[in-house]
N, CA, C and O atoms as a GROMACS GRO file, in nm:
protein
  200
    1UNK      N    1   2.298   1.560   1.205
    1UNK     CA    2   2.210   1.582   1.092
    1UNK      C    3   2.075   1.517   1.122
    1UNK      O    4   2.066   1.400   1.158
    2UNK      N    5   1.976   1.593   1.108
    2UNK     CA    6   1.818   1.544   1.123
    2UNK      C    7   1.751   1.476   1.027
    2UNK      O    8   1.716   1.550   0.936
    3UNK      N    9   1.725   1.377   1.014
    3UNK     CA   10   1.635   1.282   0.869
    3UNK      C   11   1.486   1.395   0.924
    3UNK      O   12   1.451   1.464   1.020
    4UNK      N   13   1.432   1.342   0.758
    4UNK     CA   14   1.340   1.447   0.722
    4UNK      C   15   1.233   1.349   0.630
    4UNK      O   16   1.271   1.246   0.573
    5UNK      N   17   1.089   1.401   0.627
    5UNK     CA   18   1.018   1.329   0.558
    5UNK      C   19   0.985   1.384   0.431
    5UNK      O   20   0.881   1.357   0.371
    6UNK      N   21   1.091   1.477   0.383
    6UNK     CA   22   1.086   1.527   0.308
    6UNK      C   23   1.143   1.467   0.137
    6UNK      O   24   1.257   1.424   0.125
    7UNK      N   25   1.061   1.470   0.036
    7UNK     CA   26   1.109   1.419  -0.084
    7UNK      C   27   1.151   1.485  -0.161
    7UNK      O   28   1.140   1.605  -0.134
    8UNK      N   29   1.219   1.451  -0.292
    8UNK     CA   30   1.260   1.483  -0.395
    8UNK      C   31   1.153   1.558  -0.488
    8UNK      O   32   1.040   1.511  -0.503
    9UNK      N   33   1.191   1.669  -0.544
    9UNK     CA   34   1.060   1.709  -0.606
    9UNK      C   35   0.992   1.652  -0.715
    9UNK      O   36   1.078   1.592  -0.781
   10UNK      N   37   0.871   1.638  -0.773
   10UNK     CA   38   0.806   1.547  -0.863
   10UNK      C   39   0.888   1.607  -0.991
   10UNK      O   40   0.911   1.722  -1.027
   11UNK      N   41   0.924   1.469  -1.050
   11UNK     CA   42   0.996   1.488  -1.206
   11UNK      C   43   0.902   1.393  -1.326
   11UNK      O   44   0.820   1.306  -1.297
   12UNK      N   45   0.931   1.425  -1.433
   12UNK     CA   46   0.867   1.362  -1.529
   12UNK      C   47   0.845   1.244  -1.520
   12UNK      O   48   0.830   1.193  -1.631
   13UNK      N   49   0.835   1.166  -1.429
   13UNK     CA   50   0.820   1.028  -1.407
   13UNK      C   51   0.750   1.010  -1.244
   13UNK      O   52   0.789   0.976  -1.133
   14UNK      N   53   0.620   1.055  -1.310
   14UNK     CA   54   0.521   1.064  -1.137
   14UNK      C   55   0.403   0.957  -1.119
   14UNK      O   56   0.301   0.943  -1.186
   15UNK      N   57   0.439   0.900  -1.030
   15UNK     CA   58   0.310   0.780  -1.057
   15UNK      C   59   0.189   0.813  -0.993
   15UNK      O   60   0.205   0.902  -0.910
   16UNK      N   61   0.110   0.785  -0.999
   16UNK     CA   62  -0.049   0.826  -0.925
   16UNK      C   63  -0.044   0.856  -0.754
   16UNK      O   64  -0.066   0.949  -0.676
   17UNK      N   65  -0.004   0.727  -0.751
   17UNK     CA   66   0.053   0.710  -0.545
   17UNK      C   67   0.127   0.872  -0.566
   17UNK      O   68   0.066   0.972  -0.529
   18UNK      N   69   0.248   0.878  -0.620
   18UNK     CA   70   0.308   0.958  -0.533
   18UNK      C   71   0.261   1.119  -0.558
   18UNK      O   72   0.285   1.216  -0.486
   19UNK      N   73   0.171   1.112  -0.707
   19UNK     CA   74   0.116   1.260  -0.700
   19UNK      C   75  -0.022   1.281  -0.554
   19UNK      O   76  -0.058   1.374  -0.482
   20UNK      N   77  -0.048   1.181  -0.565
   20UNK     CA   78  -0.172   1.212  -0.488
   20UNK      C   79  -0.127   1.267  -0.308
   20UNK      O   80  -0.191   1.342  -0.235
   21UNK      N   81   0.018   1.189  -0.277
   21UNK     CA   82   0.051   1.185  -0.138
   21UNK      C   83   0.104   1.362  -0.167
   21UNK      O   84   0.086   1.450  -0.083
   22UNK      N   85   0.157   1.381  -0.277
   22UNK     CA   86   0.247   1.492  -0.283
   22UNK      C   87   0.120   1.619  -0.277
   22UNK      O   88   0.147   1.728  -0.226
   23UNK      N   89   0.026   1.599  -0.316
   23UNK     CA   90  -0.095   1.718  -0.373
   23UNK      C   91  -0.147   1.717  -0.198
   23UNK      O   92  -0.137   1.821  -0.133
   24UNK      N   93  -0.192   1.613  -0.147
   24UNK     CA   94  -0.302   1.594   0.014
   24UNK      C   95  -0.195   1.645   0.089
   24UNK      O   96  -0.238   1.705   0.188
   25UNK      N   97  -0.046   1.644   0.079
   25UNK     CA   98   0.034   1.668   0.165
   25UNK      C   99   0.056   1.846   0.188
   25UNK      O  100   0.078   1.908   0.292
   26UNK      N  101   0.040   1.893   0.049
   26UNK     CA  102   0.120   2.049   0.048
   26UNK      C  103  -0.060   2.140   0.015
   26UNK      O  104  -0.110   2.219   0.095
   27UNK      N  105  -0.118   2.102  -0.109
   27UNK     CA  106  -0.199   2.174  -0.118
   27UNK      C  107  -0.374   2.152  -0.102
   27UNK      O  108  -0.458   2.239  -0.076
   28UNK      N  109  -0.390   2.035  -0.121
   28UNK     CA  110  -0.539   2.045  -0.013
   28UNK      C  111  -0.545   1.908   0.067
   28UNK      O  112  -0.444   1.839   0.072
   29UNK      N  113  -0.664   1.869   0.129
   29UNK     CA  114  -0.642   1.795   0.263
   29UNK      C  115  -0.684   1.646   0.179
   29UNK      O  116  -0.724   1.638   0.063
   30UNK      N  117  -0.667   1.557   0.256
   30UNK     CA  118  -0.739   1.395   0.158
   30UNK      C  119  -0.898   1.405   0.126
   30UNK      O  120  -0.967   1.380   0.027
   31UNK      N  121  -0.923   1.453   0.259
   31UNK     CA  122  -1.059   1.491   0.238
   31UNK      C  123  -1.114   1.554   0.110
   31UNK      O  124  -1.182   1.479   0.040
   32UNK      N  125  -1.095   1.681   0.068
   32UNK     CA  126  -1.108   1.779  -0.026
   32UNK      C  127  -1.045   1.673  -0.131
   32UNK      O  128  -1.115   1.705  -0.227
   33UNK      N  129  -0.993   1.607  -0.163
   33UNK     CA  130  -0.895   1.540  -0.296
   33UNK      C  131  -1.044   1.417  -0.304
   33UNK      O  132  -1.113   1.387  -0.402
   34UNK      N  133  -1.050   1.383  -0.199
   34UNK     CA  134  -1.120   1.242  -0.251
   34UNK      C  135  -1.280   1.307  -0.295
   34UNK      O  136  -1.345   1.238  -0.374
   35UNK      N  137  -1.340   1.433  -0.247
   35UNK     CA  138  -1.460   1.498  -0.301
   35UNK      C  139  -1.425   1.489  -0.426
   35UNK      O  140  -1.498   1.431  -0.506
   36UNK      N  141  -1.292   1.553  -0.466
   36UNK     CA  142  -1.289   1.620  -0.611
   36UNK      C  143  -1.290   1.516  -0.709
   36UNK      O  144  -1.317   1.531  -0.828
   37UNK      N  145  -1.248   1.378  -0.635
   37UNK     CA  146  -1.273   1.281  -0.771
   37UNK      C  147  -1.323   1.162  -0.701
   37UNK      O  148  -1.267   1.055  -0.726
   38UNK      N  149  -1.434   1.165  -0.607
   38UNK     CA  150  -1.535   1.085  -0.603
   38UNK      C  151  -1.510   0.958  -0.510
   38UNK      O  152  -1.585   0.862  -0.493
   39UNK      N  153  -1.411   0.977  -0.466
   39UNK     CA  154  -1.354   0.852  -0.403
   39UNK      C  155  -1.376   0.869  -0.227
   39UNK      O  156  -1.373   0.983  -0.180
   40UNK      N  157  -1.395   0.769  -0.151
   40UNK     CA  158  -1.392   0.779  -0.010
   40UNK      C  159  -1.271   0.862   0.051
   40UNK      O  160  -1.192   0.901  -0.035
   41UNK      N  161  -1.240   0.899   0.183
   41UNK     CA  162  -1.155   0.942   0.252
   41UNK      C  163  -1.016   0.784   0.267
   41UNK      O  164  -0.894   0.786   0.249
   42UNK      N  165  -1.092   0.689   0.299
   42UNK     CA  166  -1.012   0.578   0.320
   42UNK      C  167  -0.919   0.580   0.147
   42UNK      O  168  -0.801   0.599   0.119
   43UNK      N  169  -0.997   0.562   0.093
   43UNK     CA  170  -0.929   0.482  -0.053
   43UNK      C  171  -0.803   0.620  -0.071
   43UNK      O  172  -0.685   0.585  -0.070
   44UNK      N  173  -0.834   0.768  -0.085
   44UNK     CA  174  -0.773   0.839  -0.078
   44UNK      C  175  -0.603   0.790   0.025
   44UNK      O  176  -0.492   0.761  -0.020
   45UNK      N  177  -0.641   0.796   0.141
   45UNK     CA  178  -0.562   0.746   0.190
   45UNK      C  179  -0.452   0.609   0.162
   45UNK      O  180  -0.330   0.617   0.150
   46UNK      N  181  -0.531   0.494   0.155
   46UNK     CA  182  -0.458   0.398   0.092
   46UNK      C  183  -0.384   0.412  -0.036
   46UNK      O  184  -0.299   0.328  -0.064
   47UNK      N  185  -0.417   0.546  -0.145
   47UNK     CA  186  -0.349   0.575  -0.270
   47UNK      C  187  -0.219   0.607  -0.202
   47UNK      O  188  -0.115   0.548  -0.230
   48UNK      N  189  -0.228   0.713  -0.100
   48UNK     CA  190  -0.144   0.810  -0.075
   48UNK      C  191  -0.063   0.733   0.012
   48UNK      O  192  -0.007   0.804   0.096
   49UNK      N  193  -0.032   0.584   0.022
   49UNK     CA  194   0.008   0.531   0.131
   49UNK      C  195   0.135   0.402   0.068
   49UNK      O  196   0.223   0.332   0.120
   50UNK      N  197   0.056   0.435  -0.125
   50UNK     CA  198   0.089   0.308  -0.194
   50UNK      C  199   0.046   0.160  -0.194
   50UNK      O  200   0.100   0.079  -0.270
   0.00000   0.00000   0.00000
């Protein structure tokens, strides 16, 4: 059996960290996320890192 970096899907109980890793991961890049709300590429990252 192969481990996977794959998670559980987001349920009613989503905290900031893990929406942000879940959104840069599947539908746009950190880059594009941290334009859309003003934040550096780094800080983006460190959200998405916890």
């Amino acid at each position: 059996m192969r481990a996977t970096n794959r998670k559980a899907p987001l349920d009613g109980n989503v905290s900031f960290m893990r929406l942000v890793d879940d959104v840069t991961d599947h539908v746009i890049t950190q880059g594009e996320f941290a334009i859309a709300v003003g934040a550096s590429e780094r800080t983006v990252q460190n959200w998405s890192r916890g």
